[in-house]
N, C-alpha and C positions, 0 to 999 in steps of 0.2 A: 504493500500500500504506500510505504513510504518511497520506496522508489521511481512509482506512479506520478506522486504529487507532483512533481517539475517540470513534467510533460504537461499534467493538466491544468497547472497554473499558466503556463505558457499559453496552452489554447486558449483558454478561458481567456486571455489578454489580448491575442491575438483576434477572436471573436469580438471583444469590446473595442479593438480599432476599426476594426473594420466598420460598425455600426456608427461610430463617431463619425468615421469619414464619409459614410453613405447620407447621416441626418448633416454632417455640413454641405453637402454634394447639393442635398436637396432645399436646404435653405440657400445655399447661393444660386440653386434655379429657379428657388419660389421668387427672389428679390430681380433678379433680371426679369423673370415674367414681368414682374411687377413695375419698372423700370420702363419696357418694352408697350405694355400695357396702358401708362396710367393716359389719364384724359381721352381714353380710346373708348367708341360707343360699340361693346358688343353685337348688340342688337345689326349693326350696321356691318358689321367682318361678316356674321350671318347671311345677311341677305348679298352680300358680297360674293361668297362663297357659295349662292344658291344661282347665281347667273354665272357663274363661272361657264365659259367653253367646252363641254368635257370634249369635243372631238380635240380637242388640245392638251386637255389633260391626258387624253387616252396615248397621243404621240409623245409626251412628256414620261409616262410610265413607259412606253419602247424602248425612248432613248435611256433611259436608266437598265434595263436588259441588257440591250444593245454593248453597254458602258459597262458593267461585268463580263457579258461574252469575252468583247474587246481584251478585257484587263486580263481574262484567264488564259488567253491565247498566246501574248504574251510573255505571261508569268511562265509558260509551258516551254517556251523557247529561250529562256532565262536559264530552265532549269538543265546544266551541263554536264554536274556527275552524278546522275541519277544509275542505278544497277539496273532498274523495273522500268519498261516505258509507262510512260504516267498519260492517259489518254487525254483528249480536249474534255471531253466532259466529266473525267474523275477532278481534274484539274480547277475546274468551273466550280464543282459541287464542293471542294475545297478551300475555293475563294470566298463562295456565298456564305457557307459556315463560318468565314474567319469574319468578316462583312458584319453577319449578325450578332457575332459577338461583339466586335467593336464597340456598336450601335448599344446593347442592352449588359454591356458588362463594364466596370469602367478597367483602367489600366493598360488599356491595349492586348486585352484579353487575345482577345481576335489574332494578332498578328503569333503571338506564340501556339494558338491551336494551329495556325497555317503550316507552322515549323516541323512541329510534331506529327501533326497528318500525313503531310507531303514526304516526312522522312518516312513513315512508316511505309505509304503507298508506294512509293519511289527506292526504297531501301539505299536511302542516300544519308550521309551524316547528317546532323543537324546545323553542321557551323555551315555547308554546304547550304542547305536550304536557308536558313538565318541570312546568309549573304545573297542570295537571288531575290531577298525581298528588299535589302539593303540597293542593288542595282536597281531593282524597283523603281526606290523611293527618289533615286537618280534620274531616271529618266521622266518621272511624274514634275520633278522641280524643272527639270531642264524645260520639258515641252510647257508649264506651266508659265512660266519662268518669260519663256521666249512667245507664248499667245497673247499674255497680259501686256510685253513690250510692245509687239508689234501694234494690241489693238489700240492701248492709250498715245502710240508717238502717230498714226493714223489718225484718229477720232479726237472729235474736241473733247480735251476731259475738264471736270467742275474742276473751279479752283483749288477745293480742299486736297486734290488729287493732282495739281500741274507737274510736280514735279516726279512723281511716282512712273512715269514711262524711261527717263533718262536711266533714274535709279535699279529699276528692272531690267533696264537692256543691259547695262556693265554688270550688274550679277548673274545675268543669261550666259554670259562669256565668261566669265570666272569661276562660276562653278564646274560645267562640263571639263573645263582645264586640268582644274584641280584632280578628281576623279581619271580621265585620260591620264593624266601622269601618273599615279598609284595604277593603273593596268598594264602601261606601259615596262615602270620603271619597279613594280614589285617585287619580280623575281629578284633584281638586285639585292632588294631589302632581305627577302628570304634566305638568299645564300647568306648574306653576314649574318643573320642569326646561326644557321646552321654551322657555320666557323666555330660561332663563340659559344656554342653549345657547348656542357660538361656530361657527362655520362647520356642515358635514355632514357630519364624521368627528369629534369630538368624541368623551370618554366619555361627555360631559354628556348630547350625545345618544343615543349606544347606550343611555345607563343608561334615556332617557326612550323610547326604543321599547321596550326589554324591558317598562318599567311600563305600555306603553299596554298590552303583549302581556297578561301579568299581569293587568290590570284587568279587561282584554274575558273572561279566562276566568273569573276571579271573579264576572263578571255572572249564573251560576246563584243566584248567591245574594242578589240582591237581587231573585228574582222570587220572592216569597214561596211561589206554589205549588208552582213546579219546588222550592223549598228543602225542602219535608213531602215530596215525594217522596222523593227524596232522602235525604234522612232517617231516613223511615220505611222504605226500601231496604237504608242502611245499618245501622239498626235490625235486619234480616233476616240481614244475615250475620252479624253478632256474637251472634244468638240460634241462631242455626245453631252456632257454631262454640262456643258454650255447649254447646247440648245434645251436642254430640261428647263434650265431657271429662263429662257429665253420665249416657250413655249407654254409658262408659266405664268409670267409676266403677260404675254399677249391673253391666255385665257382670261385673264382676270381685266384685264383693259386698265393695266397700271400706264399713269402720264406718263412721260419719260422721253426727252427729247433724243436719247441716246442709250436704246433698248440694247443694243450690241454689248456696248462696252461696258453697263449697268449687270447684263448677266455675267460677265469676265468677272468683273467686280466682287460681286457676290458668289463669285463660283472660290475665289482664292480666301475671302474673308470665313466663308464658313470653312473651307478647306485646312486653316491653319486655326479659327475659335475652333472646333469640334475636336480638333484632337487630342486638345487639354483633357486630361482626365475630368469628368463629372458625374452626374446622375445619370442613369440608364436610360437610354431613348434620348440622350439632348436636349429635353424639354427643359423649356424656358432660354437655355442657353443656345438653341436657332433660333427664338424668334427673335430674341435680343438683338445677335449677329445681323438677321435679315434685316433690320432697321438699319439697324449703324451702318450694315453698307447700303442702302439706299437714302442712306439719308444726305449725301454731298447733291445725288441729283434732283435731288430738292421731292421727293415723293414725301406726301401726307403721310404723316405717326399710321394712322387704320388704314389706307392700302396698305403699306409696308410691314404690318403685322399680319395683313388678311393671307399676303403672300410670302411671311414665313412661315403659316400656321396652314396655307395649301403643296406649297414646298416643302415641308417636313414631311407631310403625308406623304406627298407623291415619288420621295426619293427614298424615304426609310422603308416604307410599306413594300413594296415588292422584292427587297434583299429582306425583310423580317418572314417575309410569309415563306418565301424560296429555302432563305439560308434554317431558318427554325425548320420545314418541313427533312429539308436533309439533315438537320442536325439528330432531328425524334429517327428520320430514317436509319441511319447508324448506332443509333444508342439500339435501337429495335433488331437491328442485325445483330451484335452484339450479345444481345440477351438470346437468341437465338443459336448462336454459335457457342 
């Protein structure tokens, strides 16, 4: 019994953080609602959301599909030392699980189930899979990165925004650099460590296997074709998941003298508020986001909420309902097997 205790005071600790972090989670989404919310006539988001377009929302739910397909396609040619071929659609049903947890778990649940699915499916290490989401998240910035530039130094952007095209375009080019060089010039890195290795349990050497691990996945990107692939792939889901908030917008007949560069906008703002760890589902903390980025081009407090409270639905709901049905699918295979 006494042995026990130290384990179960730990849980018991650990359980009570977690709860602490979950009721602050949810008070700092109660107070952005609230924030997002005030002087807003519900009654009015309502009837907002009742003339909505749905043949517009219905193409707004595609391109959110569309914008997983895209993503897992891919993620599938990312993936370099795989033992198992890992098909398009194991690949897909992989994403949407990691997707749905994001969404309803907080910490970036999601991205560590991808690691561990994908190593299992694929019977690839994990520092392997770990890094093919890490090139990911490279090519998400880069094409992100370089859409937002081109559309604000193109489009007249509001003032609070004038300078934000210049500042995106010189980190479009600096980042890719950065990365290009570590593909390039890794293996160097890798052999000095293996130099200065001592025996075959070393950190020296774990560090220098994880870097060869690391490099070998990097290697898409010194084959210049597979890199335009790629590329132009990821090019495809961020114009996808564009045209959602762009398709959105027009449903709802938000003012907006600069509909283009308004959904850019909102597509990088929620992009980087959402991944902060919070409450499950984002709530409060999208709709907040969806103000704050429409709010430079001058859109009214209630559209600007009506369309982040049709926007949350329209982009969470179809990775909830997908990636949750694969998820009970597996747990049910499981119990089965």
């Amino acid at each position: 019994m006494t042995a026990d205790r130290p384990a179960l005071l730990r849980q018991e600790s650990d359980v009570s953080h977690r709860l602490w972090r979950l009721a602050a989670g949810a008070l700092f989404s109660i107070g952005l609602l609230w924030l997002a919310a005030r002087g807003v006539s519900w009654a009015e988001v309502a009837v907002a959301l009742g003339s909505a377009r749905w043949n517009l929302i219905a193409a707004a739910v595609v391109c959110v599909v569309l914008a997983t397909a895209l993503r897992a396609w891919c993620w599938r040619r990312l993936l370099v030392a795989t033992r198992v071929p890992v098909t398009f659609v194991r690949a897909w049903k992989i994403l949407l699980i990691g997707q749905f947890l994001n969404i309803c778990v907080p910490a970036r649940a999601g991205d560590v189930a991808r690691v561990y699915l994908m190593g299992d499916a694929s019977s690839m290490s994990k520092t392997g899979a770990a890094t093919s989401l890490v090139v990911e998240k490279f090519f998400d910035a880069t094409t992100l990165l370089l859409l937002l530039g081109s559309v604000s130094l193109l489009a007249e952007t509001p003032t609070a925004l004038a300078n934000v095209g210049h500042g995106v375009a010189v980190a479009a080019v600096l980042l890719p650099l950065a990365v290009v060089a570590l593909a390039y010039r890794g293996t160097r890195l890798v052999r000095f460590l293996e130099r200065r290795a001592r025996g075959t349990n070393g950190w020296v050497v774990r560090l220098a296997r994880y870097g060869e691990t690391i490099v070998e996945s990097l290697s898409v990107i010194r084959r210049w074709p597979e890199l335009v692939l790629l590329q132009a792939g990821y090019l495809g889901v961020w114009l996808a998941l564009a045209g959602v908030n762009y398709a959105v917008l027009r449903a709802l007949n938000v003012d907006t003298d600069v509909p283009v560069l308004a959904s850019f906008v909102v597509m990088v703002v929620l992009q980087l508020g959402t991944s902060v760890p919070s409450t499950p589902g984002k709530i409060g903390v999208f709709q907040y986001l969806a103000v704050l980025a429409l709010a430079p081009f001058g859109v009214a407090r209630e559209a600007a909420l009506t369309y982040g409270v049709l926007l949350h639905v329209v982009g969470f709901g179809p990775v909830i309902l997908l990636g949750g049905f694969w998820s009970w699918a597996g747990l049910a295979a499981k119990r089965r097997g």
